[in-house]
BADO-668082 format. One record per residue (C-alpha): y, z, x; residue number from 1; residue in one letter. Coordinates in pm, whole numbers. Layout:
BEGIN
PAFI      c2      c3      c1  resi  resn
PAFI       Y       Z       X   NUM     A
...
END
This chain:
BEGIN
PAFI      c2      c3      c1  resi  resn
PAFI   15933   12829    4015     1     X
PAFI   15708   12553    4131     2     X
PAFI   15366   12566    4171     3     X
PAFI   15078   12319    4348     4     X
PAFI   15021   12043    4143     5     X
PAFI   14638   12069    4078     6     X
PAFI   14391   11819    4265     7     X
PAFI   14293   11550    4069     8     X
PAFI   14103   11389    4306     9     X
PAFI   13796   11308    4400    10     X
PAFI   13652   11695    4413    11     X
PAFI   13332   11877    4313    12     X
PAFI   13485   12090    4094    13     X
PAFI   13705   11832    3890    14     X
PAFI   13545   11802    3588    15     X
PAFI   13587   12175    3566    16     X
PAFI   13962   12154    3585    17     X
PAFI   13958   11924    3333    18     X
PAFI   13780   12114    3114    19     X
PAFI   13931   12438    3148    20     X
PAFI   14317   12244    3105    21     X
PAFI   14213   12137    2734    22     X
PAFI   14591   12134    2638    23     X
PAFI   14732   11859    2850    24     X
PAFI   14417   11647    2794    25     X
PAFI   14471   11638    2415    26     X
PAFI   14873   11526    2478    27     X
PAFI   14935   11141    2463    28     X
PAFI   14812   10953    2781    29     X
PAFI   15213   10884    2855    30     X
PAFI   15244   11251    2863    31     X
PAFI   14986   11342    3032    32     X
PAFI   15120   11078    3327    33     X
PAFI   15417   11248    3337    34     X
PAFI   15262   11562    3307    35     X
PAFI   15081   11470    3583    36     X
PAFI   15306   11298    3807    37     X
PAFI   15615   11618    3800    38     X
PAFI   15522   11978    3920    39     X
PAFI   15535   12228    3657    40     X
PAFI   15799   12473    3588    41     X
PAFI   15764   12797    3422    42     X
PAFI   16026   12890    3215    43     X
PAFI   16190   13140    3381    44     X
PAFI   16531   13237    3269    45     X
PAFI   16664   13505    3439    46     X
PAFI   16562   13345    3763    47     X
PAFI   16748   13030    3703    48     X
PAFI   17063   13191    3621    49     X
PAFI   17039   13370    3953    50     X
PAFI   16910   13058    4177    51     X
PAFI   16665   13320    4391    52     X
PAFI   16432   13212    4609    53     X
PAFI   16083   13095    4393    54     X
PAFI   15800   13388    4394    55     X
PAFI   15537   13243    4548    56     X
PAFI   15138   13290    4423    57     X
PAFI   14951   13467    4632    58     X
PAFI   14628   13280    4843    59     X
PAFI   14334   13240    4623    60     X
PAFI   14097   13521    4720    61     X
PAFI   14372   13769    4848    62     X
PAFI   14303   14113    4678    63     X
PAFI   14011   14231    4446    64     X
PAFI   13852   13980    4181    65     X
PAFI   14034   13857    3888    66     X
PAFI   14359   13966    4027    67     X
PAFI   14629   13653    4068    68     X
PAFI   14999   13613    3952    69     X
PAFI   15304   13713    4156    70     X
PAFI   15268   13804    4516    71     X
PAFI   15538   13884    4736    72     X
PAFI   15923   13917    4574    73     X
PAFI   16174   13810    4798    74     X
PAFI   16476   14013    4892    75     X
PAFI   16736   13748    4676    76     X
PAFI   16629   13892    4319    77     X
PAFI   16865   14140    4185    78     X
PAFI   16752   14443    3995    79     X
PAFI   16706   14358    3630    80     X
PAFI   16644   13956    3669    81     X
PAFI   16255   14004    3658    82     X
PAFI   16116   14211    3460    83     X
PAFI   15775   14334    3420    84     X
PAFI   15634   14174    3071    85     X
PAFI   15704   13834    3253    86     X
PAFI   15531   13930    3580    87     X
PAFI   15242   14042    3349    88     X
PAFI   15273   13744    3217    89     X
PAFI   15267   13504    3517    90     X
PAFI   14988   13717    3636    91     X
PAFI   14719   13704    3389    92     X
PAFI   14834   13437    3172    93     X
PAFI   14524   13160    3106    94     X
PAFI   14620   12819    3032    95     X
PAFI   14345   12762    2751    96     X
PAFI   14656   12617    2544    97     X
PAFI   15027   12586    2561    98     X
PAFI   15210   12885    2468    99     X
PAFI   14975   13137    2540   100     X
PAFI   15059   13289    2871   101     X
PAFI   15228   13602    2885   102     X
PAFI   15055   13703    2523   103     X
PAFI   14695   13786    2686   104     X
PAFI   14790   14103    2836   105     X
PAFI   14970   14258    2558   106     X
PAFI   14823   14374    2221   107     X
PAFI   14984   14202    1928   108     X
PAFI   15001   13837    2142   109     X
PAFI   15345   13876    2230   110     X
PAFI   15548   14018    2559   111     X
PAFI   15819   14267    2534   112     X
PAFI   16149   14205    2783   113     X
PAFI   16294   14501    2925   114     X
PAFI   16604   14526    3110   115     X
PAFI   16577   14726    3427   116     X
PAFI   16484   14697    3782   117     X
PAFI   16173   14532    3958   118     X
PAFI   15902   14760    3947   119     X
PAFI   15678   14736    4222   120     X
PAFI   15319   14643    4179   121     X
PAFI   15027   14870    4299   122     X
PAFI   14965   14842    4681   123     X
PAFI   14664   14531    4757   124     X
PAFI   14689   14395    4381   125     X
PAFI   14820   14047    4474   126     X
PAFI   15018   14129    4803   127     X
PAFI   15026   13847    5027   128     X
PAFI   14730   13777    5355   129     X
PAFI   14849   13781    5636   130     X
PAFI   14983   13477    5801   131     X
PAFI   14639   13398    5950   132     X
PAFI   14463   13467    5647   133     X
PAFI   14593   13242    5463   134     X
PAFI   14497   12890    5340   135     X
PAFI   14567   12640    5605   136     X
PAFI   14789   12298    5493   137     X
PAFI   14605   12013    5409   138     X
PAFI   14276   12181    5326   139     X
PAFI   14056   12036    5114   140     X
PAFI   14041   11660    5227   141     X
PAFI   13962   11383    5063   142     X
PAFI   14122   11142    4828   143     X
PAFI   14375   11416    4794   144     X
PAFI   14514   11408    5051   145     X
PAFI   14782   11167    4964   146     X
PAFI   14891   11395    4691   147     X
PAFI   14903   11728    4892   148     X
PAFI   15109   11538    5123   149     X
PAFI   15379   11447    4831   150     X
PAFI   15409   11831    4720   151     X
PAFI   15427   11951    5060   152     X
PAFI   15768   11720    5111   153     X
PAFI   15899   11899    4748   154     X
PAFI   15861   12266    4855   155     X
PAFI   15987   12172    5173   156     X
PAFI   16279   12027    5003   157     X
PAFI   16292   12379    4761   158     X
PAFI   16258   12528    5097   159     X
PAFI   15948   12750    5065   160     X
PAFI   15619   12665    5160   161     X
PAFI   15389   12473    4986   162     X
PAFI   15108   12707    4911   163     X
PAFI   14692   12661    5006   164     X
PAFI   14508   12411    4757   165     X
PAFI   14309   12610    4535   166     X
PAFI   13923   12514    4552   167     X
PAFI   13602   12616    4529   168     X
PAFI   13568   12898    4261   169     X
PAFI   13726   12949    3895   170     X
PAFI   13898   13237    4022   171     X
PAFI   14069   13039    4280   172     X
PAFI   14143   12753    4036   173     X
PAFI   14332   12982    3786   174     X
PAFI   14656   12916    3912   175     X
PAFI   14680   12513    3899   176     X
PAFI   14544   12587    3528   177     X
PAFI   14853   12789    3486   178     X
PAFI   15054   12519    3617   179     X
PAFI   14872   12274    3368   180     X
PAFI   14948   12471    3101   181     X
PAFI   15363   12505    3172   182     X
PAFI   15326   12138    3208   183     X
PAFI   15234   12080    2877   184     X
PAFI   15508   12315    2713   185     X
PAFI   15727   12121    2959   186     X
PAFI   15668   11811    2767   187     X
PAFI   15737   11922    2430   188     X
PAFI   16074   12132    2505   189     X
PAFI   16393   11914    2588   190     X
PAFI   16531   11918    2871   191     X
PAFI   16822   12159    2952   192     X
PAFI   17125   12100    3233   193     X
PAFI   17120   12343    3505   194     X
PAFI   17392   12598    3538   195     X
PAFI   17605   12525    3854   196     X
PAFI   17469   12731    4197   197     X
PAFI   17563   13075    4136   198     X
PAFI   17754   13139    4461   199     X
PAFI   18069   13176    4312   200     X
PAFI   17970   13447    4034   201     X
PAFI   17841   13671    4352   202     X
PAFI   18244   13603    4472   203     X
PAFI   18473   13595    4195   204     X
PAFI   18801   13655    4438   205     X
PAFI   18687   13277    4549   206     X
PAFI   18743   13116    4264   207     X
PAFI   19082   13369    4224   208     X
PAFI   19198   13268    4520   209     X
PAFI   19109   12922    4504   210     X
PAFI   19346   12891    4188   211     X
PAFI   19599   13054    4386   212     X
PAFI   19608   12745    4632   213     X
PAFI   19640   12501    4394   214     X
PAFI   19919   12623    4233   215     X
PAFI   20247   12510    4376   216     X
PAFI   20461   12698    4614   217     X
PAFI   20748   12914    4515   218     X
PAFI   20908   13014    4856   219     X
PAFI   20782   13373    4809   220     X
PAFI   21058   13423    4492   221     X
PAFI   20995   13633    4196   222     X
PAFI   20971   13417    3870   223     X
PAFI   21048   13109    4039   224     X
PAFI   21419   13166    4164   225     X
PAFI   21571   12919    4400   226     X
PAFI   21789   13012    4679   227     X
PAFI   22094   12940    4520   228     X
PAFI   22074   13082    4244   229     X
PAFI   22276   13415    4295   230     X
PAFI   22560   13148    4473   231     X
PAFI   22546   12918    4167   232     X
PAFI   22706   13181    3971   233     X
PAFI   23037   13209    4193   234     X
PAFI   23056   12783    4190   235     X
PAFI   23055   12852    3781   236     X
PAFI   23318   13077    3781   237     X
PAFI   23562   12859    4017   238     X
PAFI   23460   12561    3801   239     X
PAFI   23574   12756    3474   240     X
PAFI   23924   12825    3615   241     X
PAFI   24000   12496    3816   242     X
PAFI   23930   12221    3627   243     X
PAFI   23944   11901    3806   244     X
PAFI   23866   12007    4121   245     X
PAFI   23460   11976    4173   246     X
PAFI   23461   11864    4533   247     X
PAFI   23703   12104    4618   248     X
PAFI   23595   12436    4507   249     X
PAFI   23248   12332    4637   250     X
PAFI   23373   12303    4955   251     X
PAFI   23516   12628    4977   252     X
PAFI   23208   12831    4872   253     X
PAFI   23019   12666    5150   254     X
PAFI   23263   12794    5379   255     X
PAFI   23258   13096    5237   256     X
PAFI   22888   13162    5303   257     X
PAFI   22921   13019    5624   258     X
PAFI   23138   13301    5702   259     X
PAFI   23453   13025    5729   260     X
PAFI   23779   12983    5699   261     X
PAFI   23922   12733    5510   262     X
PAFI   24224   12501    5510   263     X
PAFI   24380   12402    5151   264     X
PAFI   24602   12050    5187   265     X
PAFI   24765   11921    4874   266     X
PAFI   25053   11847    4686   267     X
PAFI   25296   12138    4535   268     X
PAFI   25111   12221    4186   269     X
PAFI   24711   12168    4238   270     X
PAFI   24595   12516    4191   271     X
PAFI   24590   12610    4576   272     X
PAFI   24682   12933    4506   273     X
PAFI   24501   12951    4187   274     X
PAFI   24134   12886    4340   275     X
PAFI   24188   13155    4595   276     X
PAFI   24284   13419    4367   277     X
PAFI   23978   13276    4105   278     X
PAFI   23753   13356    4386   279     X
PAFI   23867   13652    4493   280     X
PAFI   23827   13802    4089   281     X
PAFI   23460   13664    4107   282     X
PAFI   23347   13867    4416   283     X
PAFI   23563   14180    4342   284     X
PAFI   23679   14207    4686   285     X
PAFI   24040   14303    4823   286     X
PAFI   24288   14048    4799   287     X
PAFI   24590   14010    4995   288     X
PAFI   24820   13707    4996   289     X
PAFI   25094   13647    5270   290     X
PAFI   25386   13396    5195   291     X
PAFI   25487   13247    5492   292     X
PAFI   25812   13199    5605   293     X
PAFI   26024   13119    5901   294     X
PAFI   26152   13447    5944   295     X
PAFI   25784   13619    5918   296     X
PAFI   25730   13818    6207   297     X
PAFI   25340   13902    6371   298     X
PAFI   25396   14260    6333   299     X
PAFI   25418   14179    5923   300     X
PAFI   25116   14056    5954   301     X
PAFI   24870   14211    6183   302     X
PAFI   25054   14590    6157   303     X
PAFI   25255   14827    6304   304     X
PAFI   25231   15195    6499   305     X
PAFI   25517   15399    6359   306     X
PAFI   25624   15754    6506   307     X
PAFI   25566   16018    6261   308     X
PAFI   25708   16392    6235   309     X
PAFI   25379   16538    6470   310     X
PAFI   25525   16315    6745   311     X
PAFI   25230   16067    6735   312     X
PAFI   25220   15746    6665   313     X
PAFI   24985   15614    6379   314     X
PAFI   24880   15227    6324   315     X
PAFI   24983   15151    5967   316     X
PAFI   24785   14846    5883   317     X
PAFI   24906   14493    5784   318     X
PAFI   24832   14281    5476   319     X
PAFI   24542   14109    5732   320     X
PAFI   24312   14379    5662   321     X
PAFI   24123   14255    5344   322     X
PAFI   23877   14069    5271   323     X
PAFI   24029   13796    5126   324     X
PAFI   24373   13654    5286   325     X
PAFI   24568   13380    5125   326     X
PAFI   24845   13215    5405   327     X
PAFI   25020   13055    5162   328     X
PAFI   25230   12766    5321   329     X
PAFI   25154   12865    5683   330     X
PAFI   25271   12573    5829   331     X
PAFI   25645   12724    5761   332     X
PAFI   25629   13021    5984   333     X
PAFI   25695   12929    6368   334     X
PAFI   25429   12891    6632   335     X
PAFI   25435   13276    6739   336     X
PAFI   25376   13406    6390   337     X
PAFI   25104   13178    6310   338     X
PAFI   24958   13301    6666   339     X
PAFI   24903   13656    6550   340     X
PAFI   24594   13511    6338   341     X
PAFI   24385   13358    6635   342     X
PAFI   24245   13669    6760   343     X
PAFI   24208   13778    6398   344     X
PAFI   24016   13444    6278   345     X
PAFI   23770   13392    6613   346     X
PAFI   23719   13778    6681   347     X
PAFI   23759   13948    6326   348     X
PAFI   23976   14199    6498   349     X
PAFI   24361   14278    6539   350     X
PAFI   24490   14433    6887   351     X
PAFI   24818   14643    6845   352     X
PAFI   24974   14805    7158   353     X
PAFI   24609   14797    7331   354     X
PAFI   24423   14905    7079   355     X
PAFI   24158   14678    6879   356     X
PAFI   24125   14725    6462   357     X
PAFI   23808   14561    6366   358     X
PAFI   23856   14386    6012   359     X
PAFI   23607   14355    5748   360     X
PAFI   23279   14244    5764   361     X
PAFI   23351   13968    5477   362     X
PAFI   23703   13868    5626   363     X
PAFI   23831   13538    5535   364     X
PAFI   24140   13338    5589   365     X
PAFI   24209   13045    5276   366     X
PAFI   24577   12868    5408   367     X
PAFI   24758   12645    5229   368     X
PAFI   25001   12383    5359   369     X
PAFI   25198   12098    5216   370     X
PAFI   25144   11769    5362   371     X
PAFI   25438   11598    5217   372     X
PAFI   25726   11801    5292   373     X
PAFI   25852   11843    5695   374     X
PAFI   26191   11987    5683   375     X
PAFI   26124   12391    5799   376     X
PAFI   25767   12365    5899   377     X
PAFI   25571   12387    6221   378     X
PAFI   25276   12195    6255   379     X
PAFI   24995   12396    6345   380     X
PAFI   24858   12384    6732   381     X
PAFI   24548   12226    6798   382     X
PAFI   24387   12635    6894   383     X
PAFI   24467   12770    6530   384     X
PAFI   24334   12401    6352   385     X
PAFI   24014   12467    6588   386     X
PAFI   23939   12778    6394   387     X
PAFI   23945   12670    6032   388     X
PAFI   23610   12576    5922   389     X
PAFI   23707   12299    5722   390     X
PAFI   23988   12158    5569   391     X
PAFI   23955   12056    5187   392     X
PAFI   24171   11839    5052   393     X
PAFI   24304   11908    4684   394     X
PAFI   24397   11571    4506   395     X
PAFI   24539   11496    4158   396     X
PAFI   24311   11539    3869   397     X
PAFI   24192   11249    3653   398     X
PAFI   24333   11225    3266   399     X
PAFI   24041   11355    3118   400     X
PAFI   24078   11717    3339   401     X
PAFI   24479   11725    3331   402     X
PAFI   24417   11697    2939   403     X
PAFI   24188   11964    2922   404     X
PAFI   24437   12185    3173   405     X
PAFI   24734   12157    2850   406     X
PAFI   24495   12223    2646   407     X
PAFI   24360   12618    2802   408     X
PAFI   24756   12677    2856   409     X
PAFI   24806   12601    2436   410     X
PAFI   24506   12860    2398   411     X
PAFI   24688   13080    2571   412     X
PAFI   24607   13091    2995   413     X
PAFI   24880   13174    3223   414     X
PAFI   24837   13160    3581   415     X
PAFI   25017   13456    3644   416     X
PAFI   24802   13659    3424   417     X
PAFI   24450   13700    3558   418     X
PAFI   24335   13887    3283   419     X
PAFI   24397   13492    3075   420     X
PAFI   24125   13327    3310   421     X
PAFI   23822   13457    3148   422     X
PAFI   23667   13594    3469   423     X
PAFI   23468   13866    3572   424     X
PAFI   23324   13965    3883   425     X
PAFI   22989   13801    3954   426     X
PAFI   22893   13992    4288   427     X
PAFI   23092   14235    4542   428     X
PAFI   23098   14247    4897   429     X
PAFI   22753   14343    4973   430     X
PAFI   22646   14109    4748   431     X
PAFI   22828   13845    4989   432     X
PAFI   22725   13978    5263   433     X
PAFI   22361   13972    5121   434     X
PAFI   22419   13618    5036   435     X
PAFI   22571   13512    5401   436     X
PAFI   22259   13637    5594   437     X
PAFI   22063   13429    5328   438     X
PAFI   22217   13118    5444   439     X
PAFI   22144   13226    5812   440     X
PAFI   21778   13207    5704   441     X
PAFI   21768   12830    5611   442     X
PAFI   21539   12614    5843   443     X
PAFI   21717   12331    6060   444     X
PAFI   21496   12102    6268   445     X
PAFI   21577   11955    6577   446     X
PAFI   21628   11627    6465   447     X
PAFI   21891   11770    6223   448     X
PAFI   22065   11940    6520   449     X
PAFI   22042   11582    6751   450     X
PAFI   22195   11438    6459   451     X
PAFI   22520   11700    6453   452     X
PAFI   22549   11609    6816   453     X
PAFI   22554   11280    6800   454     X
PAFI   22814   11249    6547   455     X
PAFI   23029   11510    6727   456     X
PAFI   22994   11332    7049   457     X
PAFI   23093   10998    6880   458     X
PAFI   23396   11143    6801   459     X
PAFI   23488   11190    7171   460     X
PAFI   23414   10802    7256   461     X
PAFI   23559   10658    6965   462     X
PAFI   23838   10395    7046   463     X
PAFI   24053   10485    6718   464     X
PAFI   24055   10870    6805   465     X
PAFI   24276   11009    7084   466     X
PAFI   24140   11330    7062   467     X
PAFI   23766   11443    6965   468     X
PAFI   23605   11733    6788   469     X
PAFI   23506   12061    6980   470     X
PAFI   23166   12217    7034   471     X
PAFI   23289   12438    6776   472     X
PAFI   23312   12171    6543   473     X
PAFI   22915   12076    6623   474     X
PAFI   22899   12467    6537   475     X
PAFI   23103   12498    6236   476     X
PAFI   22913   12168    6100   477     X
PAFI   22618   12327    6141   478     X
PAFI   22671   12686    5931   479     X
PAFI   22873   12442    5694   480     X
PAFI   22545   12244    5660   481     X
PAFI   22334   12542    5581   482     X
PAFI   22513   12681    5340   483     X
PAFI   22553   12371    5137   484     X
PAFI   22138   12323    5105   485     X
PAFI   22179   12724    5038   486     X
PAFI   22419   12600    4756   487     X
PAFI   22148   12315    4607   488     X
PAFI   21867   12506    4601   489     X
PAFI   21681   12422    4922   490     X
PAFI   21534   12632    5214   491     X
PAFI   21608   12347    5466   492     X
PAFI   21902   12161    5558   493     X
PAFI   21861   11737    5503   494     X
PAFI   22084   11459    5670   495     X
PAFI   22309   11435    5368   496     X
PAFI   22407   11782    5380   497     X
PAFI   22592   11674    5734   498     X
PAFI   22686   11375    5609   499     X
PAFI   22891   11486    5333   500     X
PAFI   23018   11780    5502   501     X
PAFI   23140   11616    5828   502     X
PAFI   23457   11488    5704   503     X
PAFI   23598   11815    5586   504     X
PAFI   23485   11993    5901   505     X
PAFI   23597   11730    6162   506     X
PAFI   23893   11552    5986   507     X
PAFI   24128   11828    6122   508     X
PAFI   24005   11860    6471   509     X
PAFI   24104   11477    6539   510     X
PAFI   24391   11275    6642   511     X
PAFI   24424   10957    6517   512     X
PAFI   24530   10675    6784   513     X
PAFI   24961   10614    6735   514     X
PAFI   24894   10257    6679   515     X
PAFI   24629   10276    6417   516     X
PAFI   24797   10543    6239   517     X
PAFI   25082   10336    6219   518     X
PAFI   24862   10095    6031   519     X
PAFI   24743   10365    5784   520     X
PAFI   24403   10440    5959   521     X
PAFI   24346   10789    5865   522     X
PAFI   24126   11055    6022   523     X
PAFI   23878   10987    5743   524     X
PAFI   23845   10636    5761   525     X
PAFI   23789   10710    6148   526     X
PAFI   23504   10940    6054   527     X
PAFI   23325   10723    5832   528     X
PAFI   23311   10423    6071   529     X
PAFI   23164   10692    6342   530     X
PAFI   22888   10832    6049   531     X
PAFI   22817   10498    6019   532     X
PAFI   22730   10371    6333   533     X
PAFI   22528   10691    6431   534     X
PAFI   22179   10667    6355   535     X
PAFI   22066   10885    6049   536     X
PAFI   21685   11072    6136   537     X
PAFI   21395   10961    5894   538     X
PAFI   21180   11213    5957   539     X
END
């Protein structure tokens, strides 16, 4: 609490002030400059912790004789912060010499602090006067002036009002000896650091929730749990069986959570068959497997309706109805077998005489074919190659992986005996179908989607292709891409996700020019000289 820095000029009653503020004439002249030059500061306590509005003092002559101290007590104290042995105190207190103000109104020279609320003083001891009652600014005149001037700029910066000069009697002086006196305790105590404002104790969700926005996002997961994670699982499990085979079985959980189907190419013995039947132990979903041949028939596929003794018939369902369908070597049935599985792969449903059969919700078709052997097969038309997702390529494995493949058949796997492979069922098929609308949920931007069209376009214009992908394609890249940043761990598909998908979804949905394929220009080497040209978006 400030208070008005006693006149020291050139008044009639001067020499009385000096008299009556005996303690900070007997300090050292350097103190007594300073002591002169800062406002005084009572020590206050519980009001600095709270950073309330200053009481103010009321006008000298306000109220009966002899009564002074605190006036006024703004609405900002709390209950408790004041109490009354200080307000005594501040009231009566005499400045005759430091350290003796709040002892003169208490017997025994001391004053007892009690915890409570602000009691209020008697009505007219020390209330304020009225706004025209009270001292006007500036009074006094003189030499000053100068210095009234200099404390009206520091309660204006406090932001109260300075209050009326005291002048003329003792009674009126009493005040600016009090300040005198707190001035001269001032000097001898050290000075202390002020506590930060108190805003924030008033609010402690601020400060709460101000921690809260520093910390670093999480995507709304409990404990910290990426996207992937329940898919990561699944990609473990493959990985544990097929050795060798990284790229591969990658590939075919991203089609698999794109809700794809997914073309196997490779060379008799690279654990085609093998991955498909891995996967279909880790989700612990019905597995059917279909062995083509060129004497397969649709109706041993999709179903028949058979007459029974009641003289109805009754649709017996085909091996199609699972969840998971291995076509093993489909390229060896003829055209009108392999037909029977467009409706079923674009629609999810099987029509037999007129009447539709949808399939299951998690229905997926994983064919194999042979690239190196031609005698008995049908190539596959350009409709049923349109409706595989992707097609992964299954390669040799390096000496390392072969190695460690001898090695699991000396401990004793067989690949005819599932319960050898070590596996156990990681989800079911809610679980995927939890995990599929997941994926749906991953954010694309448009620049990601102008990028998919461009490349898909390319394809169309390209000299070296004679045939270009599909809209489908630009669809199927698309989920494909999705489900891969699903896969790392993101909530947002990135450039390289298309990148590195778009040869496994496009490679089978273009024709390679004769002449250049005579050459040995493959369908990938097309591809990359397309992804290379196309302009990849920065941001």
């Amino acid at each position: 609490m400030r208070h008005a820095v006693p006149d020291r000029g050139r008044h009639p009653a001067a020499s009385h002030r000096r008299a009556a503020g005996g303690a900070a004439a007997r300090l050292s002249r350097r103190r007594e400059r300073d002591a002169r030059r800062r406002p005084g500061i009572l020590p206050q306590p519980p009001l600095a912790r709270e950073r309330c509005p200053v009481l103010r003092y009321s006008a000298p002559g306000a109220g009966p004789p002899g009564t002074r101290g605190v006036g006024r007590i703004p609405s900002g104290v709390r209950a408790g912060s004041l109490d009354d042995g200080r307000g005594a105190g501040v009231a009566c207190g005499h400045a005759g010499r430091p350290g003796d103000l709040a002892a003169r109104r208490r017997p025994g020279g001391r004053a007892r602090r009690r915890r409570g609320a602000v009691r209020p003083r008697p009505a007219g001891r020390g209330d304020p006067p009225p706004l025209g009652a009270r001292a006007p600014r500036g009074a006094g005149g003189g030499a000053g002036r100068r210095r009234r001037h200099r404390h009206g700029r520091d309660a204006h910066r406090l932001g109260v009002a300075a209050p009326a000069r005291p002048h003329g009697t003792a009674a009126s002086r009493r005040p600016a000896l009090l300040a005198g006196g707190a001035r001269a305790r001032a000097a001898h105590r050290p000075r202390t650091r002020r506590r930060a404002p108190a805003a924030a104790d008033h609010h402690p969700t601020r400060r709460r929730r101000a921690g809260a926005r520093s910390r670093p996002s999480r995507g709304g997961r409990v404990g910290g749990a990426t996207p992937g994670d329940d898919a990561r699982p699944i990609l473990g499990a493959l990985q544990q069986v097929i050795l060798g085979q990284q790229a591969a079985t990658r590939d075919v959980l991203v089609c698999l959570l794109a809700r794809g189907h997914v073309l196997l190419e490779g060379v008799p013995g690279t654990a085609k068959t093998l991955l498909v039947r891995t996967l279909a132990l880790a989700l612990d979903v019905k597995f059917q497997r279909i062995q083509f041949t060129p004497d397969l028939m649709p109706a041993d596929i999709t179903g028949i309706s058979i007459l029974t003794g009641s003289h109805e018939f009754t649709f017996r369902p085909g091996p199609i109805f699972a969840d998971l369908v291995l076509a093993d070597e489909i390229n060896r049935a003829p055209a009108k077998t392999q037909a029977a599985l467009l409706e079923a792969m674009q629609e999810r449903t099987v029509t037999v005489d007129g009447v539709s059969h949808p399939l299951s919700t998690t229905f997926t078709v994983f064919a194999t074919q042979n690239p190196i052997e031609f005698e008995g097969t049908y190539p596959l038309p350009e409709a049923e190659l349109d409706r595989f997702m992707a097609k992964v390529l299954v390669d040799y494995p390096d000496a390392a992986d072969e190695q460690g493949i001898l090695t699991r058949y000396v401990a004793g796997f067989e690949a005819d005996r599932p319960a050898t492979y070590g596996v156990s069922p990681v989800t079911n098929a809610s679980g995927l179908e939890r995990l599929r609308r997941d994926v749906e949920t991953m954010r694309v931007e448009p620049q990601i989607t102008a990028y998919i069209t461009a490349i898909v376009r390319a394809t169309r214009d390209a000299a070296s292709l004679t045939l270009g992908a599909s809209p489908r394609a630009g669809v199927s890249l698309l989920k494909a891409a999705r489900a891969a940043a699903f896969v790392d761990g993101r909530e947002y598909v990135i450039p390289d996700d298309v990148k590195a998908l778009a040869p496994a979804v496009l490679r089978h949905r273009v024709s390679v020019a004769p002449e250049l394929e005579l050459e040995g220009v493959t369908a990938d080497a097309a591809l990359k000289a397309i992804l290379d040209k196309t302009e990849v978006p920065t941001a």
